[in-house]
KEFI-931051 format. One line per 2 residues: number of its first residue (from 1); for each residue x, y, z of C-alpha. Coordinates in steps of 0.2 Angstrom, whole numbers, plus 5000, padded with zeros to 4 digits. Example, Ala and Ser with C-alpha at 12.3 -4.5 7.8 and 13.67 -1.06 7.14 Angstrom:
BEGIN
1 = 5062,4978,5039 | 5068,4995,5036
***
This chain:
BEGIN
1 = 5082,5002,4922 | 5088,5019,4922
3 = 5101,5029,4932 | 5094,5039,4945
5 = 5095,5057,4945 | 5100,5066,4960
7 = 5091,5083,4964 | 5098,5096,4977
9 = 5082,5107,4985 | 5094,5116,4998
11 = 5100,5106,5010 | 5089,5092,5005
13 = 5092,5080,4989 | 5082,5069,4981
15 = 5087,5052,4972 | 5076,5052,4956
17 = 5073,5040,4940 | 5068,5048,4926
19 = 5059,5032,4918 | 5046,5030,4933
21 = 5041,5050,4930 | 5039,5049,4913
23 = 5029,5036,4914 | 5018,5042,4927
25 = 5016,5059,4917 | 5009,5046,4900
27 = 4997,5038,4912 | 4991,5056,4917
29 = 4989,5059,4901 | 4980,5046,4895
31 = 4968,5048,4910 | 4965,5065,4904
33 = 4959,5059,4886 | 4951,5044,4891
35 = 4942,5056,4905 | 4939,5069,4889
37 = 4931,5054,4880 | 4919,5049,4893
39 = 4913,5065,4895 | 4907,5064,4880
41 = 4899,5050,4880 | 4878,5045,4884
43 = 4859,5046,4877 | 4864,5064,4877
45 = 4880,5065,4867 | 4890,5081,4868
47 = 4904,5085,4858 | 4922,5091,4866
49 = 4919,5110,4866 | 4900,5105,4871
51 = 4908,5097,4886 | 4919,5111,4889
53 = 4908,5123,4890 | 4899,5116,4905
55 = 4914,5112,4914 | 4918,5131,4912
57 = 4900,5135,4916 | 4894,5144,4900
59 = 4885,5128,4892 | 4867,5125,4893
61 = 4857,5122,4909 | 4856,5103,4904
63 = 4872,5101,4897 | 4882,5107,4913
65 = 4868,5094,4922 | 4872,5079,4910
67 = 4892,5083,4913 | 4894,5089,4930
69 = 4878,5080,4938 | 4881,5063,4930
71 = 4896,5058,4920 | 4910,5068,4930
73 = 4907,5059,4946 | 4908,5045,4939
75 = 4923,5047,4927 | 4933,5053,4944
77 = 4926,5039,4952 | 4934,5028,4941
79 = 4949,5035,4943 | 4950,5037,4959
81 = 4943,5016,4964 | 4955,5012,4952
83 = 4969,5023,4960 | 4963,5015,4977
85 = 4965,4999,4970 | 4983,5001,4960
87 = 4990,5005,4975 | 4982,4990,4988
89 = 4988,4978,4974 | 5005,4983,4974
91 = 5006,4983,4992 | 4998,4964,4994
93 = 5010,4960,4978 | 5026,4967,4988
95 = 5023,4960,5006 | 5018,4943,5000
97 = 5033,4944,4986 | 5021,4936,4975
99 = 5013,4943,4958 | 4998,4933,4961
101 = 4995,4942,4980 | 4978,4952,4974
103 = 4965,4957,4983 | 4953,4949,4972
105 = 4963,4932,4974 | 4967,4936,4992
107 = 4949,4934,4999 | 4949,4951,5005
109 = 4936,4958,4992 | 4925,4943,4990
111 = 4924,4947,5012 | 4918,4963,5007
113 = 4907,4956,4998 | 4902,4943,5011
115 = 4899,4958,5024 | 4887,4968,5011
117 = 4876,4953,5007 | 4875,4950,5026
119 = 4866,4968,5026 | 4857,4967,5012
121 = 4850,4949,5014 | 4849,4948,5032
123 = 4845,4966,5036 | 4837,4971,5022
125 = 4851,4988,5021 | 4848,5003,5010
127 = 4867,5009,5001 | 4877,5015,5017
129 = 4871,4999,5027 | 4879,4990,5012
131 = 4895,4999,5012 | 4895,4998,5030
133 = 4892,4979,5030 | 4907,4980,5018
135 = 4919,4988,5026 | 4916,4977,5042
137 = 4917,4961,5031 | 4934,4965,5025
139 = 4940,4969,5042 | 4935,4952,5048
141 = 4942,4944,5035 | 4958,4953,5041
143 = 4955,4947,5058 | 4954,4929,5051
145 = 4968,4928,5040 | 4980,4939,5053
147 = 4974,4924,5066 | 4977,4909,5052
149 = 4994,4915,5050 | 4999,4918,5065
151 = 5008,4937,5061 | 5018,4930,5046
153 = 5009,4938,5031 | 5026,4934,5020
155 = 5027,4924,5005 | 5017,4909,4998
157 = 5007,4908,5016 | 4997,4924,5012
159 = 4992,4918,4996 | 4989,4900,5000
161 = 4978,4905,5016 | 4970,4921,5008
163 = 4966,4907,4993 | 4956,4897,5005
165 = 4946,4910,5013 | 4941,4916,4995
167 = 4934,4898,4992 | 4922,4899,5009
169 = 4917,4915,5007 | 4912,4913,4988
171 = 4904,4898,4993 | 4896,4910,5008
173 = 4890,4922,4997 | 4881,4910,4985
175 = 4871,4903,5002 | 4866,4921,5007
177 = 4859,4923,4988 | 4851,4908,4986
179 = 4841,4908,5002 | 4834,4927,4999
181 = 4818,4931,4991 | 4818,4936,4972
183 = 4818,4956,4976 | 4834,4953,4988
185 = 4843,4942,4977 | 4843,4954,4962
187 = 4847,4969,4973 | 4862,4959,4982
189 = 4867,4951,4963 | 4864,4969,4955
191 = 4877,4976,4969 | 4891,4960,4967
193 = 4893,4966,4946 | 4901,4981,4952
195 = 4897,4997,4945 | 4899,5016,4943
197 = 4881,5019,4939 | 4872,5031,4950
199 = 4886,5037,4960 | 4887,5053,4967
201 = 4902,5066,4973 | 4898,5062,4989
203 = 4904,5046,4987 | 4920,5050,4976
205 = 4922,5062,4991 | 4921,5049,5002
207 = 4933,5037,4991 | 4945,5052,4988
209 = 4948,5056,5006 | 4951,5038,5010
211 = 4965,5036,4997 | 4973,5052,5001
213 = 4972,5048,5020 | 4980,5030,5016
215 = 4994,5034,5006 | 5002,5044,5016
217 = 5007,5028,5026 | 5008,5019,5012
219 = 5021,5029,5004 | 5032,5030,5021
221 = 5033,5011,5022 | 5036,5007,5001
223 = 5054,5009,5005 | 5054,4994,5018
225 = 5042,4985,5007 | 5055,4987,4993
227 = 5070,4980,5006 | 5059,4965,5011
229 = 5060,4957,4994 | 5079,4953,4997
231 = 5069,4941,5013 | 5066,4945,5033
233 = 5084,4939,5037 | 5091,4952,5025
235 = 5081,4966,5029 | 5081,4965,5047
237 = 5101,4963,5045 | 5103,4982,5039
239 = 5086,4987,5052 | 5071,4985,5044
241 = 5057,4982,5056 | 5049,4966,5050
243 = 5034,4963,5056 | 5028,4982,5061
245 = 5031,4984,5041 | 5021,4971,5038
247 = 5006,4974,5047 | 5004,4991,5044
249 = 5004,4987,5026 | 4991,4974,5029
251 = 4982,4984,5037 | 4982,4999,5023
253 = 4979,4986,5010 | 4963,4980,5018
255 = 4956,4998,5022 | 4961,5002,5004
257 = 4951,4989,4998 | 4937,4988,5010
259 = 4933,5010,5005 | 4934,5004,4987
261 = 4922,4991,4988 | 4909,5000,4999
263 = 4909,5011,4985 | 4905,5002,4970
265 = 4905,4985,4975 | 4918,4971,4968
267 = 4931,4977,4955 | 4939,4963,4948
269 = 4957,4961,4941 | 4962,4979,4943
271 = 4972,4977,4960 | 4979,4960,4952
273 = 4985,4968,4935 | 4988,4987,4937
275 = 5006,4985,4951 | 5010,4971,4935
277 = 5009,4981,4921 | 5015,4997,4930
279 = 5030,4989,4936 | 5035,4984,4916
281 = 5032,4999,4911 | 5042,5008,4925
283 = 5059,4997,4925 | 5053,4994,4945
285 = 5057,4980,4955 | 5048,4987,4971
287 = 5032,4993,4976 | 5029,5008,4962
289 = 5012,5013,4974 | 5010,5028,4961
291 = 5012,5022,4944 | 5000,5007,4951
293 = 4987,5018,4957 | 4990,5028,4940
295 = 4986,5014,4929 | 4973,5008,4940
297 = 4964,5021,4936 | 4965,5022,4918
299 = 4961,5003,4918 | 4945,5006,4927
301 = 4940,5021,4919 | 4945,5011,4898
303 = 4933,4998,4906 | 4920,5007,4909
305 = 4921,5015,4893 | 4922,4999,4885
307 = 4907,4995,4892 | 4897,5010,4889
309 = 4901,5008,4871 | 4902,4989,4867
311 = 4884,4986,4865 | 4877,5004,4866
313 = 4864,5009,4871 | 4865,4995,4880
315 = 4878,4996,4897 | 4890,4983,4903
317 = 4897,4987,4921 | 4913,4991,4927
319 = 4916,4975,4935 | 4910,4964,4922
321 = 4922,4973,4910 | 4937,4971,4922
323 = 4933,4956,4924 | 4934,4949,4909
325 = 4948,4958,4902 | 4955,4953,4919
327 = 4951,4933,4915 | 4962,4934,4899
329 = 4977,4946,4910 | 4977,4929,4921
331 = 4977,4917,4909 | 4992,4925,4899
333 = 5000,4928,4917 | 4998,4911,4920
335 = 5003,4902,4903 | 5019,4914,4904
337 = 5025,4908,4920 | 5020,4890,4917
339 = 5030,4893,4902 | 5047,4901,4912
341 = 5046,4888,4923 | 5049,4873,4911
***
């Protein structure tokens, strides 16, 4: 881990690590070429100076349409769900103190799930009654899990009650699907893959908004959530508010996740690996909200890449990409700590 460096602004000074910042600025980096390289990419290829030239507006009428209209939203999408969903992981990951506390695993995106099929199947919802249904099933599963606990979202009880809820609400979402007609199914099903396709500014406006909004909070509790890993007991010792910390760090988690998921539907895995692999790379033992949101972009942004160009022409979406990249993170997650543990 390396030494912090302390930087005098006036009458203010700031306690920095120089590891953490590098490794931000590489991630950035690589956001930026991976971004360069989707840009590029399509029926309609386009070299880098062909792609230049449209985001400076001096290319062609259709090459500033193909770039600007259709792959930069969704390249800035990607980086900014997968931001969204860096940073909701690594704050489940903290408050539960468990590297396994995801989203995905939690139950809180399959309720999101739960709450769009609800408006597709039962209502029959165009896209913003499906987000809304989303955003509403997440909250309830909030509500659920909040009531379950009892207000004591620490350690294994998160995972263990968010692990059941996952269970119903997967078995939930297959009912709903099964008893729809063809059309509905397919649509509801289509929506479940997650997927970048056909997304407009409006929604990476929408997305954007929502994650700068929610990190403001996010950052002003990291510190705590950091001090909670040393236990309740230790952390309300030296004046820590316990259980305010933790609730408003649920309750960011969850909107985090709930505006990501209206979005593009389920993203798997990225919320679950990105805090993980940020932490490694960063020396960290806390939260590290940036560097996860960071590399949660870039992993989003490589999946969907991967899946424009595994089977070109042919397109594999997002979610079915991070999912299965995702599967073979958890198996290696697993067999490692299984391994540790002997």
């Amino acid at each position: 881990m390396s030494a912090p460096v302390t930087t005098r602004v006036g009458e203010w000074s700031v306690r920095v690590r120089p590891r953490p910042v590098v490794v931000v600025l590489v991630l950035l980096v690589a956001a930026a070429a991976l971004g360069s390289v989707a840009l590029t990419l399509g029926e309609y290829p386009l070299p880098l100076s062909g792609v230049l030239d449209a985001l400076l507006g001096s290319g062609s009428r259709a090459q500033r349409f193909v770039v600007l209209e259709l792959r930069a939203p969704r390249v800035v999408l990607a980086l900014v769900v997968g931001a969204v969903l860096g940073v909701s992981g690594a704050m489940f990951q903290s408050l539960a103190r468990n590297s396994l506390a995801s989203p995905d695993l939690l139950g809180f995106t399959t309720g999101a799930a739960s709450g769009a099929l609800v408006a597709i199947v039962l209502f029959g919802a165009g896209a913003l009654g499906t987000a809304g249904g989303a955003v509403v099933g997440v909250v309830v599963t909030a509500a659920v899990a909040l009531a379950l606990l009892g207000g004591d979202t620490g350690g294994y009880r998160l995972v263990l009650v968010g692990i059941g809820l996952n269970a119903i609400l997967y078995s939930l979402n297959n009912y709903l699907i099964l008893r729809s007609d063809l059309a509905t199914a397919s649509a509801a099903q289509t929506w479940l893959v997650g997927s970048l396709n056909g997304r407009d500014w409006t929604t990476v406006a929408v997305v954007a908004i929502g994650l700068v909004v929610l990190l403001v909070p996010a950052l002003l509790i990291s510190r705590r959530l950091d001090l909670l890993g040393m236990g309740d007991e230790a952390a309300s010792s030296i004046g820590v508010p316990v259980v305010p910390t933790r609730i408003v760090a649920l309750v960011v988690g969850v909107v985090l996740v709930g505006t990501a998921t209206a979005a593009v539907g389920p993203i798997a895995f990225v919320a679950l690996a990105a805090p993980q692999l940020a932490r490694r790379l960063t020396g960290s033992t806390g939260p590290g909200l940036l560097a996860a949101g960071v590399l949660g972009g870039v992993l989003l942004l490589a999946g969907d890449v991967l899946g424009q160009r595994l089977a070109a022409p042919a397109q594999f979406p997002a979610g079915t990409m991070t999912a299965s990249i995702g599967g073979l993170y958890l198996v290696w997650l697993l067999a490692r700590e299984w391994r540790a543990g002997r």
